[in-house]
DRENPA-3360 file (N, C-alpha, C; in nm, 2 decimals, always signed):
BEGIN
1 = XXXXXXXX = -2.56/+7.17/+1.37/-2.70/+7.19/+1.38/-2.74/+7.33/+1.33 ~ -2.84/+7.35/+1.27/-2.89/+7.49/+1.23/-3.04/+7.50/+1.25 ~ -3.08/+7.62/+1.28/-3.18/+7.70/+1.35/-3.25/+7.78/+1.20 ~ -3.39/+7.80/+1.24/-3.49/+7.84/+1.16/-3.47/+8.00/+1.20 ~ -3.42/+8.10/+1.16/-3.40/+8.24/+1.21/-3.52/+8.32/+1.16 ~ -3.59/+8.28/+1.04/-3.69/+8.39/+1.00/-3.76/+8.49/+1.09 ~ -3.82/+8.42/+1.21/-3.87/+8.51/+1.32/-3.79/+8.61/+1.35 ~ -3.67/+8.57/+1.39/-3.55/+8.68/+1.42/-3.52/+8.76/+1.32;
9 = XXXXXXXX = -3.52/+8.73/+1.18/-3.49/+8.82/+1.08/-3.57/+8.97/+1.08 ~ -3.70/+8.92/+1.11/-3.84/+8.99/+1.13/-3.79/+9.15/+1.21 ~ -3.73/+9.08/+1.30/-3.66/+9.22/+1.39/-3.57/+9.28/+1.34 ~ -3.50/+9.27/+1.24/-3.42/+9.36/+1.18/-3.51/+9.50/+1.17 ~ -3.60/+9.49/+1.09/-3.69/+9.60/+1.02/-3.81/+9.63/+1.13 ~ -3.80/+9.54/+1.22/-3.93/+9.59/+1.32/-3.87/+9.53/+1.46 ~ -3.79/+9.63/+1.52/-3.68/+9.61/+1.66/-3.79/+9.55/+1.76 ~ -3.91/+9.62/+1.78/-4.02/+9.55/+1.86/-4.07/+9.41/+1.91;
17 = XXXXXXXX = -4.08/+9.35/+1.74/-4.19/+9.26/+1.71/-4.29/+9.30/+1.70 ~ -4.38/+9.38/+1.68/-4.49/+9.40/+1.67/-4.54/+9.34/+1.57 ~ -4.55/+9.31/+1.47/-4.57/+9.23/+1.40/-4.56/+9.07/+1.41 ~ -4.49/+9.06/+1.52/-4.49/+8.89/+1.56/-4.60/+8.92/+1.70 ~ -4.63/+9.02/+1.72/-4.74/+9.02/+1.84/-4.67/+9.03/+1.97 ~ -4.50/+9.09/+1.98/-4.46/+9.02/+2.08/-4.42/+9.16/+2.15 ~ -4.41/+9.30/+2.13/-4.37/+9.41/+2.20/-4.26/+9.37/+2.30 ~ -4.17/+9.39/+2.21/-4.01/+9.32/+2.28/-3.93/+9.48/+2.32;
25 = XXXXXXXX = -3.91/+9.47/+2.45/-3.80/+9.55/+2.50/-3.68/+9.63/+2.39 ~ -3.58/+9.69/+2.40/-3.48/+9.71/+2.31/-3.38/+9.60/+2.31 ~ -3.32/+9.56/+2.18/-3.23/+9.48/+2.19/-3.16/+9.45/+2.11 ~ -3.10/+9.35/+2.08/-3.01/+9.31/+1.96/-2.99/+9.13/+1.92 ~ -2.98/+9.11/+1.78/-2.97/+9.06/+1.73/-2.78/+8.99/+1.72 ~ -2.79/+8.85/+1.81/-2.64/+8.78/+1.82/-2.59/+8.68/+1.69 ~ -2.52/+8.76/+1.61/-2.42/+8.68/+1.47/-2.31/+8.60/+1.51 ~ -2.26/+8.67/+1.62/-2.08/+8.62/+1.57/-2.09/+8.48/+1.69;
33 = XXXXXXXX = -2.02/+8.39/+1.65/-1.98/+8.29/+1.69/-1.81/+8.27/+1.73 ~ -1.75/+8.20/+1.76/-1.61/+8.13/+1.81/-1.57/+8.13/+1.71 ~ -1.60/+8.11/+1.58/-1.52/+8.09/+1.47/-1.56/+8.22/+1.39 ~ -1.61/+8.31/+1.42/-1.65/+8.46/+1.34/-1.85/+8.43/+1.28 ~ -1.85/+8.54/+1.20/-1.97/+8.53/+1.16/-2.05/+8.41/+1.14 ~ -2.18/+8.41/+1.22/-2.31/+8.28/+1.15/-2.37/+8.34/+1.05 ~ -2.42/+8.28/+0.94/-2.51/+8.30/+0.82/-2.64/+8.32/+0.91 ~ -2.69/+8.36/+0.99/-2.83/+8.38/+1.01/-2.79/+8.39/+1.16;
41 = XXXXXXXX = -2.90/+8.48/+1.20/-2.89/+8.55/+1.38/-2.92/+8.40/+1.46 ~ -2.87/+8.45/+1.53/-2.85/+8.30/+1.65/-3.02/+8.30/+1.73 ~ -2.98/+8.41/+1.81/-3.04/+8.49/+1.90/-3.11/+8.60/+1.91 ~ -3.20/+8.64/+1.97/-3.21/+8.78/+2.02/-3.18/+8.80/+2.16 ~ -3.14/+8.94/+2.19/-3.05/+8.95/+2.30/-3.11/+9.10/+2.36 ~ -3.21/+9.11/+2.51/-3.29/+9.23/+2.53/-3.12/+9.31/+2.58 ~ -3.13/+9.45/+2.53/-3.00/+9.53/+2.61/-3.02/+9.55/+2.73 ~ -3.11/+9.54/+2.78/-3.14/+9.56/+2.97/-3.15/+9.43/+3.07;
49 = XXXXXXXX = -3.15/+9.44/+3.19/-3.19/+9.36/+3.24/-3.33/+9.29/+3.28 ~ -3.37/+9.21/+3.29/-3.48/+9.14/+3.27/-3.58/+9.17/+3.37 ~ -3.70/+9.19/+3.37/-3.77/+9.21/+3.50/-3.82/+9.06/+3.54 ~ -3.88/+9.07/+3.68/-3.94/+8.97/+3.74/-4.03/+8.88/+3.65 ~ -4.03/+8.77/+3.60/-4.18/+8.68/+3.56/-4.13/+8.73/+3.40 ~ -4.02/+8.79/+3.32/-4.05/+8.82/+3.18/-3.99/+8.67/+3.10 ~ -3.93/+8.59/+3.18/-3.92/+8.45/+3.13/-4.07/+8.38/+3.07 ~ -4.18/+8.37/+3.14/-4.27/+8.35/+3.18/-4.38/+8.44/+3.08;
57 = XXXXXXXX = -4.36/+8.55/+3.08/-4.48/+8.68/+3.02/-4.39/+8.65/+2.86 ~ -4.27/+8.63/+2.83/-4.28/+8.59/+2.65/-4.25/+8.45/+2.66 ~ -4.36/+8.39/+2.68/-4.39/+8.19/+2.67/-4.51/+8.21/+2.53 ~ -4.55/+8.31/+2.50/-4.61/+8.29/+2.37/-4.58/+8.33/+2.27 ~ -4.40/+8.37/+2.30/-4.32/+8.33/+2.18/-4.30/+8.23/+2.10 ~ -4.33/+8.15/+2.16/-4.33/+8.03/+2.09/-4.41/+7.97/+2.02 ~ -4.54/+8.08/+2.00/-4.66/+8.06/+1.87/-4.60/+8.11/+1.72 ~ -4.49/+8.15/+1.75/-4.41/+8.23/+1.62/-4.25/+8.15/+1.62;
65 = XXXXXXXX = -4.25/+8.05/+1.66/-4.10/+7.98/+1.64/-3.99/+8.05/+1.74 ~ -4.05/+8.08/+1.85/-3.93/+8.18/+1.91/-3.92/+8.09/+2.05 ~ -3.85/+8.07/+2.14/-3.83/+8.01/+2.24/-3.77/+8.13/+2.32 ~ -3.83/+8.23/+2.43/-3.75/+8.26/+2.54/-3.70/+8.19/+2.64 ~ -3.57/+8.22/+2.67/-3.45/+8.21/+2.80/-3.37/+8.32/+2.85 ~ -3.36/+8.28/+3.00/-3.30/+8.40/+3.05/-3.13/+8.36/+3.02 ~ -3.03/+8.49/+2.98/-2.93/+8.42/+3.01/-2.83/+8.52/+3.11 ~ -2.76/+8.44/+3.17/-2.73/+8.48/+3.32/-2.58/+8.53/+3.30;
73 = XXXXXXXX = -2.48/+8.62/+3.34/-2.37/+8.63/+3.33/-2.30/+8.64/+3.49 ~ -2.24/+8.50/+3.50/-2.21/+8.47/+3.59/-2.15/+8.59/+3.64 ~ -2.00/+8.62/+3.59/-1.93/+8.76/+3.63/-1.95/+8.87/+3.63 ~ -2.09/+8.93/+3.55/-2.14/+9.01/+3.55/-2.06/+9.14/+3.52 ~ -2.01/+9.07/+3.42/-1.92/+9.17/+3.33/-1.95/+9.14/+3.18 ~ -1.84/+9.02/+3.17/-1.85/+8.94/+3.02/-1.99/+8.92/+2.99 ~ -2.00/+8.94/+2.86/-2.10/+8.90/+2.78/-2.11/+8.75/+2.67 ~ -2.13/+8.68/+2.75/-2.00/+8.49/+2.70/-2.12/+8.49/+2.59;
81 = XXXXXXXX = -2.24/+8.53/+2.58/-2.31/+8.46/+2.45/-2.26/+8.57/+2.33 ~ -2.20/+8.65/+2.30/-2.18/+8.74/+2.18/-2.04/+8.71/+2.15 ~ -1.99/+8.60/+2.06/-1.90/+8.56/+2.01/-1.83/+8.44/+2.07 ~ -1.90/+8.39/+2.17/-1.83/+8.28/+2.24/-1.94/+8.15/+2.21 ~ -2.03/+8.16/+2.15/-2.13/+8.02/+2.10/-2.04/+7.96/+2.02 ~ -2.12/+7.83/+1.96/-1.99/+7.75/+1.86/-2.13/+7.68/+1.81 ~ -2.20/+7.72/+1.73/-2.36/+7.62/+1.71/-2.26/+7.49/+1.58 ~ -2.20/+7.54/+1.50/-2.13/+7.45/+1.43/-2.04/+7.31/+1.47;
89 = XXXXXXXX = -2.06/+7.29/+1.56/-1.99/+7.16/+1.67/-2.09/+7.09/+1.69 ~ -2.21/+7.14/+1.71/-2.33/+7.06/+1.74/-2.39/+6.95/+1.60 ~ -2.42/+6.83/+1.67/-2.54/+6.78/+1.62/-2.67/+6.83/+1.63 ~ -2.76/+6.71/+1.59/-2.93/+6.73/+1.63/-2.95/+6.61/+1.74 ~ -3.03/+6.67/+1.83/-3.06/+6.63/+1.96/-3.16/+6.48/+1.87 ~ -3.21/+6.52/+1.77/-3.26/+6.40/+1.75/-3.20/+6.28/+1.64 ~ -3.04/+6.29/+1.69/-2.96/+6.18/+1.62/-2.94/+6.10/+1.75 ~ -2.98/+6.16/+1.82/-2.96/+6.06/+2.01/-3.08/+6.00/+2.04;
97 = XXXXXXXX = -3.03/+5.87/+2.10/-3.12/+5.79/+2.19/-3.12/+5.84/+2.35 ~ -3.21/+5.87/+2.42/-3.16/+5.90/+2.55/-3.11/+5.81/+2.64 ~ -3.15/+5.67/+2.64/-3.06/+5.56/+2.71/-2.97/+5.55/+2.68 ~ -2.90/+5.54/+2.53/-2.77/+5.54/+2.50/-2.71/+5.60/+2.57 ~ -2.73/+5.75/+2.56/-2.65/+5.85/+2.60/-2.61/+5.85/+2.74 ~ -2.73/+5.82/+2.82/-2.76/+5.83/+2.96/-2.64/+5.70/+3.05 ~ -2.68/+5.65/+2.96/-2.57/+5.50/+2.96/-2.42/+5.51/+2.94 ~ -2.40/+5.57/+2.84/-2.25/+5.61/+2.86/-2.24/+5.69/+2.96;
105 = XXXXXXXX = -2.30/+5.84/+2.95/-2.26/+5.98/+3.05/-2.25/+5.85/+3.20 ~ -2.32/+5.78/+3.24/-2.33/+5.69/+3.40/-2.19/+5.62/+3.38 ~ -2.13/+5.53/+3.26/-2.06/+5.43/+3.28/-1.93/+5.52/+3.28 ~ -1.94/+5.64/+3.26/-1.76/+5.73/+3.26/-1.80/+5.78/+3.40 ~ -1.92/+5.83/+3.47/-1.92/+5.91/+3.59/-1.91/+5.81/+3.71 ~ -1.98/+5.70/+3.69/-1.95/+5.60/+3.78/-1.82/+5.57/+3.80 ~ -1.76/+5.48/+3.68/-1.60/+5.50/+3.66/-1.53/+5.58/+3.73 ~ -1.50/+5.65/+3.68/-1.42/+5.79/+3.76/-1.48/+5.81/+3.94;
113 = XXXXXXXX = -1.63/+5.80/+3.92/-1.58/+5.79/+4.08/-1.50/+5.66/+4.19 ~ -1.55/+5.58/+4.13/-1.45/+5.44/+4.18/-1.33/+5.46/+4.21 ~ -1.30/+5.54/+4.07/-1.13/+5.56/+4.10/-1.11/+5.65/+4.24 ~ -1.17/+5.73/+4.21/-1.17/+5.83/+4.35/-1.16/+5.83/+4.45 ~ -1.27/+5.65/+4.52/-1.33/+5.64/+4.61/-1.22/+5.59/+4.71 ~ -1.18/+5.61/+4.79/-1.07/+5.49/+4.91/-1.16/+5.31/+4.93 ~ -1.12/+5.27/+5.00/-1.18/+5.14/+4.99/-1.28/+5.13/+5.08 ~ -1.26/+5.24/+5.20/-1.36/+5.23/+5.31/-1.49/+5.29/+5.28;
121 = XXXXXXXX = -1.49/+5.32/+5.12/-1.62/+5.42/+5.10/-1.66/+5.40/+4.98 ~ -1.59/+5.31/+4.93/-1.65/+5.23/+4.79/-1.79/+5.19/+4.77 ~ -1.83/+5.29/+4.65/-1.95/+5.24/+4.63/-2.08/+5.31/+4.68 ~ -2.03/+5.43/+4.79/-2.12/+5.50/+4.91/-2.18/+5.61/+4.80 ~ -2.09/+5.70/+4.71/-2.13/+5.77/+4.65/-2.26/+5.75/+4.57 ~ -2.23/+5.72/+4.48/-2.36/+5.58/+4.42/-2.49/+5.54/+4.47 ~ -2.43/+5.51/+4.58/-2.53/+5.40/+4.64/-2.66/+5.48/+4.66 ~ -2.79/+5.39/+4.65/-2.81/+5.27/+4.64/-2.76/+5.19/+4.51;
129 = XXXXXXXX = -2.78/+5.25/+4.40/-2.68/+5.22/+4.27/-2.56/+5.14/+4.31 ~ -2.56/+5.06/+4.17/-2.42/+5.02/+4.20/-2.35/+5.04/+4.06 ~ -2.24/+5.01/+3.98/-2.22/+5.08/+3.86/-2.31/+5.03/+3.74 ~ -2.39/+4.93/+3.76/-2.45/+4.93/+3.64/-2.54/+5.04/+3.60 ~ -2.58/+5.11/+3.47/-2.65/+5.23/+3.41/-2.79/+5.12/+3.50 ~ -2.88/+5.19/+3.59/-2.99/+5.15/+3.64/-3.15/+5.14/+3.57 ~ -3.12/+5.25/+3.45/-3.19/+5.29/+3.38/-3.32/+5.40/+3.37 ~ -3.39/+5.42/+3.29/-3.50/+5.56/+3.26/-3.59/+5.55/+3.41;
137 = XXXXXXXX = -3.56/+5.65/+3.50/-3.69/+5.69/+3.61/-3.82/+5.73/+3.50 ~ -3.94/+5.67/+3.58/-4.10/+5.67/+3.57/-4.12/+5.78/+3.54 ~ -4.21/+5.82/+3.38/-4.28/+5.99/+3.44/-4.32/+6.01/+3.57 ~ -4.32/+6.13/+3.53/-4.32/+6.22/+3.69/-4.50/+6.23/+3.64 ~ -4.58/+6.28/+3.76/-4.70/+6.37/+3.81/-4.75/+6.51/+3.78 ~ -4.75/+6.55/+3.68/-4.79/+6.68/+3.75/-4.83/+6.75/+3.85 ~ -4.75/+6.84/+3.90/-4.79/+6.87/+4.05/-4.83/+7.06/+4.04 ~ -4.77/+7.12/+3.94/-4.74/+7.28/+3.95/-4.72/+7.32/+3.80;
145 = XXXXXXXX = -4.71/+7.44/+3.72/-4.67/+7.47/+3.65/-4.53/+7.52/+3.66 ~ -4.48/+7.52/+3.56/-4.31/+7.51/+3.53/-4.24/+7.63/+3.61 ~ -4.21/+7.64/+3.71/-4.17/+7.75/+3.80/-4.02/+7.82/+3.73 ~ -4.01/+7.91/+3.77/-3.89/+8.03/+3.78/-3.84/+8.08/+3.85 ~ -3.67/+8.09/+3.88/-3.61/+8.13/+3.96/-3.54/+8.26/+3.99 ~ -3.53/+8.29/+4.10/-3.48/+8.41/+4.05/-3.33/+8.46/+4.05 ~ -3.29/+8.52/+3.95/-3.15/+8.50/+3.91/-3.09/+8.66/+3.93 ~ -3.00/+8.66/+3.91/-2.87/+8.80/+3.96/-2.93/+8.90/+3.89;
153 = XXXXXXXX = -2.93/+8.91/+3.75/-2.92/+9.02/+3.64/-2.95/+8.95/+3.50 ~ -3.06/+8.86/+3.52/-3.10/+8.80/+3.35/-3.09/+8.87/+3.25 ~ -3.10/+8.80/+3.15/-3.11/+8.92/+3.05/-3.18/+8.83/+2.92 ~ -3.30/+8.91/+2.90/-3.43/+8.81/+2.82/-3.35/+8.78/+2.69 ~ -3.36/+8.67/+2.65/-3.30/+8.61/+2.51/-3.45/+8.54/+2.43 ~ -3.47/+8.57/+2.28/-3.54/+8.46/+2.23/-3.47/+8.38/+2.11 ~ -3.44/+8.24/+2.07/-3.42/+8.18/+2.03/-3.49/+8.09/+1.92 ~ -3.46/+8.11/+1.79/-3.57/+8.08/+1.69/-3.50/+7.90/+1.68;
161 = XXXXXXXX = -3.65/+7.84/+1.79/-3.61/+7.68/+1.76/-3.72/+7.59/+1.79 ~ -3.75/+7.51/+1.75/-3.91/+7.46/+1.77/-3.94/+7.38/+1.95 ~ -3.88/+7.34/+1.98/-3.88/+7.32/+2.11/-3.74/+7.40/+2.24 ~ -3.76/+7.42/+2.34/-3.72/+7.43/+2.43/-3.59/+7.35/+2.43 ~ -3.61/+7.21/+2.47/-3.49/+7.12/+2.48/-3.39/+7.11/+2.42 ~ -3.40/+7.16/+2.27/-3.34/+7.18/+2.20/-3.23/+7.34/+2.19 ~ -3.25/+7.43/+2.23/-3.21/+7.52/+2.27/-3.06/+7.57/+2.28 ~ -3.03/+7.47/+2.41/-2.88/+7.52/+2.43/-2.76/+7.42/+2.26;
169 = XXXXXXXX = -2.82/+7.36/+2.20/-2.78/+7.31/+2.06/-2.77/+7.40/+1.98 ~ -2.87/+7.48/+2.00/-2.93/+7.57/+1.84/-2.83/+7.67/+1.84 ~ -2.80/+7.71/+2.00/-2.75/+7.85/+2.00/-2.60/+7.78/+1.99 ~ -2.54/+7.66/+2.05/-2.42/+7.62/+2.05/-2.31/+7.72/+2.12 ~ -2.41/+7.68/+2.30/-2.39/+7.70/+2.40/-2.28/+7.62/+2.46 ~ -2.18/+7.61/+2.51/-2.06/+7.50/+2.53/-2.04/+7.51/+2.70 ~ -2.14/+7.54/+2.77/-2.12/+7.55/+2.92/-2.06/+7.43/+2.95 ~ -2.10/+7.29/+2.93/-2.06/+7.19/+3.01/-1.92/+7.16/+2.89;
177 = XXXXXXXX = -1.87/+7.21/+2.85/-1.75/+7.15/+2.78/-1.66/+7.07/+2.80 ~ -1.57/+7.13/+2.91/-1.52/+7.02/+2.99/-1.57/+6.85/+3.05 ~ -1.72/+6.83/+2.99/-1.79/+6.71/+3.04/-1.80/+6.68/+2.87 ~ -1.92/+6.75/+2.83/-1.94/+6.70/+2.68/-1.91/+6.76/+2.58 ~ -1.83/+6.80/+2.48/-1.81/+6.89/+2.39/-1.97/+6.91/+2.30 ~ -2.04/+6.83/+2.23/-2.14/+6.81/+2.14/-2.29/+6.83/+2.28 ~ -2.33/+6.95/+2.26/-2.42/+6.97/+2.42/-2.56/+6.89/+2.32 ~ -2.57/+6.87/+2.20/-2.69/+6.78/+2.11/-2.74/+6.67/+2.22;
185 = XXXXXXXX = -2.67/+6.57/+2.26/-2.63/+6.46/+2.34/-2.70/+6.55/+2.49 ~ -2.67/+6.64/+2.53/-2.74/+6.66/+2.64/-2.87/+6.71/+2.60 ~ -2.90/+6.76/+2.55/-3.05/+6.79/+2.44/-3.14/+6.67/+2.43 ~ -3.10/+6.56/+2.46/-3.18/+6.45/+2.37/-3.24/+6.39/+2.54 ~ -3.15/+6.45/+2.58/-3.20/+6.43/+2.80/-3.29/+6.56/+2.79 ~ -3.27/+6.64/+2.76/-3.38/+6.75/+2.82/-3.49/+6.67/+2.75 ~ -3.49/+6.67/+2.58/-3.61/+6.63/+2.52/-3.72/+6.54/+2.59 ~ -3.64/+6.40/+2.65/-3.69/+6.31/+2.73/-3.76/+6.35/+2.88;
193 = XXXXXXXX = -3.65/+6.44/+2.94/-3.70/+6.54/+3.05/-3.85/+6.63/+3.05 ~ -3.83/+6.68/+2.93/-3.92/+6.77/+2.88/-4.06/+6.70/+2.85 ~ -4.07/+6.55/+2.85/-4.18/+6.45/+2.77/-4.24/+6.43/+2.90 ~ -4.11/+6.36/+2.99/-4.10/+6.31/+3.16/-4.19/+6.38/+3.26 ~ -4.14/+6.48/+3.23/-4.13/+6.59/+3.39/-4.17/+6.71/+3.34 ~ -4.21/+6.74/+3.23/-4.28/+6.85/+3.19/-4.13/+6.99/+3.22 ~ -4.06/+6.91/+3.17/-3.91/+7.02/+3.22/-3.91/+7.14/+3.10 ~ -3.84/+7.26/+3.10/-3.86/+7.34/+3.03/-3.72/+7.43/+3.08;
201 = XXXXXXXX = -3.64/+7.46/+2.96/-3.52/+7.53/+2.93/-3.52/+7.68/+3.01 ~ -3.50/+7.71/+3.12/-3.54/+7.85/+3.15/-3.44/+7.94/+3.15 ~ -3.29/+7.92/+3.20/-3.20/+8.00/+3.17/-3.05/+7.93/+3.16 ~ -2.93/+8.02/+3.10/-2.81/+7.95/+3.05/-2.77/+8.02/+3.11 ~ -2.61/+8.02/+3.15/-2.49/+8.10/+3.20/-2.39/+8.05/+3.12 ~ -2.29/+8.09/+3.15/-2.15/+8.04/+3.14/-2.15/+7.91/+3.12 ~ -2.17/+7.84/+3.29/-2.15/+7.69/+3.27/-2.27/+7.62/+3.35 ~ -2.38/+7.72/+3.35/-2.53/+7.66/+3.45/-2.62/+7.61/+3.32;
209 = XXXXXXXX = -2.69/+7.59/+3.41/-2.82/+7.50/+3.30/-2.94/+7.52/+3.42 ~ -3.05/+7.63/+3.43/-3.14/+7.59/+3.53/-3.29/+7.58/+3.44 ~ -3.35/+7.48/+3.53/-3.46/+7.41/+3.44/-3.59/+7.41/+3.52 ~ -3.68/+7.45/+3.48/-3.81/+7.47/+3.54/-3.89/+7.35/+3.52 ~ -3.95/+7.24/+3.63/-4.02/+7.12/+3.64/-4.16/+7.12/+3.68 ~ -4.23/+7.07/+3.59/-4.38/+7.07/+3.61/-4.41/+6.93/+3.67 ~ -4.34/+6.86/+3.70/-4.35/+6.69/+3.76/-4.26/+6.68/+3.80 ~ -4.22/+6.76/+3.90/-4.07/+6.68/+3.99/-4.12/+6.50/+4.09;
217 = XXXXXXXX = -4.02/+6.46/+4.11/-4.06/+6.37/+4.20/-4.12/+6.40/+4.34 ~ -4.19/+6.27/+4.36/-4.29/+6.36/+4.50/-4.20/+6.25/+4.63 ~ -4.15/+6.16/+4.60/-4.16/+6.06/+4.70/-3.95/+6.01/+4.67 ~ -3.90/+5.99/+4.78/-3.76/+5.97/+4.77/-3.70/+5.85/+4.69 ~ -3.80/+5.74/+4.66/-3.79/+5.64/+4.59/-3.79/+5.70/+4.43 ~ -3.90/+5.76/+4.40/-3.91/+5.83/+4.25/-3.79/+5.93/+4.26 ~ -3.74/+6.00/+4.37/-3.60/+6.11/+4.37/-3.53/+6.02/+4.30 ~ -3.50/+5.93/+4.37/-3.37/+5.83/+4.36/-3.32/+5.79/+4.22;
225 = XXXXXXXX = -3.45/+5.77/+4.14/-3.45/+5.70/+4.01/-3.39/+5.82/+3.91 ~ -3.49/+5.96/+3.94/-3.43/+6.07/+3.89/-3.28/+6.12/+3.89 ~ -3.26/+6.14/+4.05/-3.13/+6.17/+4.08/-3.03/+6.03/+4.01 ~ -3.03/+5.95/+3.97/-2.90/+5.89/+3.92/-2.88/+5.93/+3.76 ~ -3.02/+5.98/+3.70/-3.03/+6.04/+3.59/-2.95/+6.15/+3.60 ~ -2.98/+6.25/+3.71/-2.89/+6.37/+3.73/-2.71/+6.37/+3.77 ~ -2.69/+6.22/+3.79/-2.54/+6.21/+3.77/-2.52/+6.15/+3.67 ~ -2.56/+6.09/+3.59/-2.51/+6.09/+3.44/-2.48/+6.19/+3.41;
233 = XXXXXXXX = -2.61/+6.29/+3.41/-2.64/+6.42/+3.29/-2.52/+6.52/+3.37 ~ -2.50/+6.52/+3.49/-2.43/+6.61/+3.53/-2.34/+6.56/+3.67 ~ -2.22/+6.50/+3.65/-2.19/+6.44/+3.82/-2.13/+6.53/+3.94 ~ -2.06/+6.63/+3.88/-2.08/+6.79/+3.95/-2.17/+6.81/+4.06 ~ -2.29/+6.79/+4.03/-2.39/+6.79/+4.07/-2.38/+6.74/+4.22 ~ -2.33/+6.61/+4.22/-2.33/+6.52/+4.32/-2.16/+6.56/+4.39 ~ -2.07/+6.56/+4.30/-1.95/+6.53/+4.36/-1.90/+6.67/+4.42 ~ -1.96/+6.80/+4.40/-1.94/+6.90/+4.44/-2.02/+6.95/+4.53;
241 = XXXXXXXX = -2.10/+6.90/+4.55/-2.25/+6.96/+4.61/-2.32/+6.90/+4.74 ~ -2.30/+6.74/+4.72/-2.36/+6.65/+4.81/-2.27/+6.53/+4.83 ~ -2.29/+6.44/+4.94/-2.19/+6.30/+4.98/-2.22/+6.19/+4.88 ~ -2.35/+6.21/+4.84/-2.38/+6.10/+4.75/-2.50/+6.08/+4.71 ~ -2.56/+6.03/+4.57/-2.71/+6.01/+4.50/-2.82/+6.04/+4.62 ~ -2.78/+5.94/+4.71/-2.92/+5.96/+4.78/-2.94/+6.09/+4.85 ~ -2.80/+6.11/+4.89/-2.86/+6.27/+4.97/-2.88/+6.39/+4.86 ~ -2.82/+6.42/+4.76/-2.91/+6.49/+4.66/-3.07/+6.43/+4.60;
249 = XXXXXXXX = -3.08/+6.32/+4.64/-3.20/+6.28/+4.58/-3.31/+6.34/+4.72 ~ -3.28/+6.31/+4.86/-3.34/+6.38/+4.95/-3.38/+6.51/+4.94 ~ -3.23/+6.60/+4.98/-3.24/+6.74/+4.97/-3.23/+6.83/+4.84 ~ -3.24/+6.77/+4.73/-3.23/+6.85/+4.61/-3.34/+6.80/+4.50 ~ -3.42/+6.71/+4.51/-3.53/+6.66/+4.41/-3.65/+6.67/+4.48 ~ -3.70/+6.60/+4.58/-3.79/+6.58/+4.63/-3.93/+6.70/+4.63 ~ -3.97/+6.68/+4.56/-4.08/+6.80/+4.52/-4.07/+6.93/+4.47 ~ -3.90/+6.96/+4.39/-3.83/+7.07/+4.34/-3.88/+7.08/+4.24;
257 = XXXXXXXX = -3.96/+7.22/+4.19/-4.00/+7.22/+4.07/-3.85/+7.28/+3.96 ~ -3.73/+7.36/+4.05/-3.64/+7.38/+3.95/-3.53/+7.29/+3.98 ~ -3.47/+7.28/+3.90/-3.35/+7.14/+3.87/-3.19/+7.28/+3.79 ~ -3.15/+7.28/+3.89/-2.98/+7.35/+3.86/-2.86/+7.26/+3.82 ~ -2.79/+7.27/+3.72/-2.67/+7.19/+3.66/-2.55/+7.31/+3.67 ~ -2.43/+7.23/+3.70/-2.29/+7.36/+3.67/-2.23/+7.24/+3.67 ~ -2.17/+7.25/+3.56/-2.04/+7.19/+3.54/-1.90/+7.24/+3.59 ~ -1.78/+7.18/+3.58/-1.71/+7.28/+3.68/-1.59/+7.29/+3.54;
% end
């Protein structure tokens, strides 16, 4: 997959943006990838840490092809986005169908939990589900504008890419690797997320994905539909976190405007 960088180029000669309208902090410009040099800057990367709401205050970056995200460094040492991306592995989020996708990611997470399960508990995880893929939960409502959370030591990034959803592809982010190698396929879920729920790409880590929701679900029945979406897209989610779909769909959807993924 490859990314429109001109905006970003723009900073070479003008560190600011002033010229893109955007009075950007000090920062730098991310080339190197897993396999050495990209032909064109990935990213922009502020050298400081991020203040309060600056997710939020460059959202009209994106009148100029730029997409801000915060990105988070879990250990708060490494610096995992400056030579650890791999944008060259990726597809385009729009070579995917999101049911397809959603339909496989369910028929391997279901799977594997079965194997898991003892006999006295078969099926509890899941449940109300049973293994068939159940299919696409209802748009959501709007209820709030796209909220933000607040994270350790952000550090503002903008991203030359025409939507948000698309994002963790462009940059050839590999947080969930050990689930999907090609993160395009998880892109084609935000896209649909993004149409759904008014979701929006807010910050990356290592192996996080946190997502800001302008239509979360309001009622445990619409959770429910969501939350089996969220064990496809992430079963982590469930099998590390909670006993099973419905109690994440309780305590973790039900009128959440932000939506957290870790892969393990």
């Amino acid at each position: 997959m490859t990314t429109h960088s001109q905006p970003l180029t723009v900073l070479l000669t003008d560190p600011m943006g002033g010229t893109l309208g955007l009075g950007l902090p000090p920062g730098s410009l991310v080339t190197e990838t897993n396999d050495g040099p990209w032909p064109e800057p990935l990213l922009w990367v502020a050298d400081g840490v991020a203040a309060p709401g600056a997710w939020a205050d460059y959202l009209p970056a994106r009148e100029v092809g730029l997409q801000p995200v915060l990105l988070q460094d879990e250990s708060g040492i490494e610096e995992w986005w400056d030579g650890e991306l791999d944008p060259g592995m990726m597809s385009d989020p729009g070579d995917h169908q999101v049911e397809e996708v959603l339909k496989d990611f369910w028929d391997s997470a279901a799977s594997e939990t079965e194997e898991n399960e003892d006999e006295e508990n078969a099926g509890e995880t899941i449940a109300p589900f049973t293994g068939t893929w159940p299919g696409l939960a209802s748009p959501g409502r709007p209820a709030a504008d796209p909220a933000t959370n607040s994270l350790k030591s952000p550090r503002l990034a903008l991203v030359p890419v025409g939507r948000a959803a698309d994002l963790p592809a462009a940059i050839g982010w590999s947080g969930p690797v050990n689930y999907e190698n090609d993160v395009a396929r998880l892109c084609a879920v935000l896209r649909s997320w993004e149409d759904r729920f008014g979701v929006r790409v807010v910050a990356l880590s290592y192996a996080r994905l946190d997502l800001s929701v302008a239509a979360p679900p309001q009622t445990l029945d619409e959770a429910l539909a969501v939350a089996a979406e969220h064990f496809a897209f992430c079963p982590d989610n469930i099998w590390q976190g909670y006993e099973s779909i419905r109690v994440y769909a309780e305590e973790a959807l039900v009128g959440n405007t932000h939506w957290t993924f870790w892969w393990d």
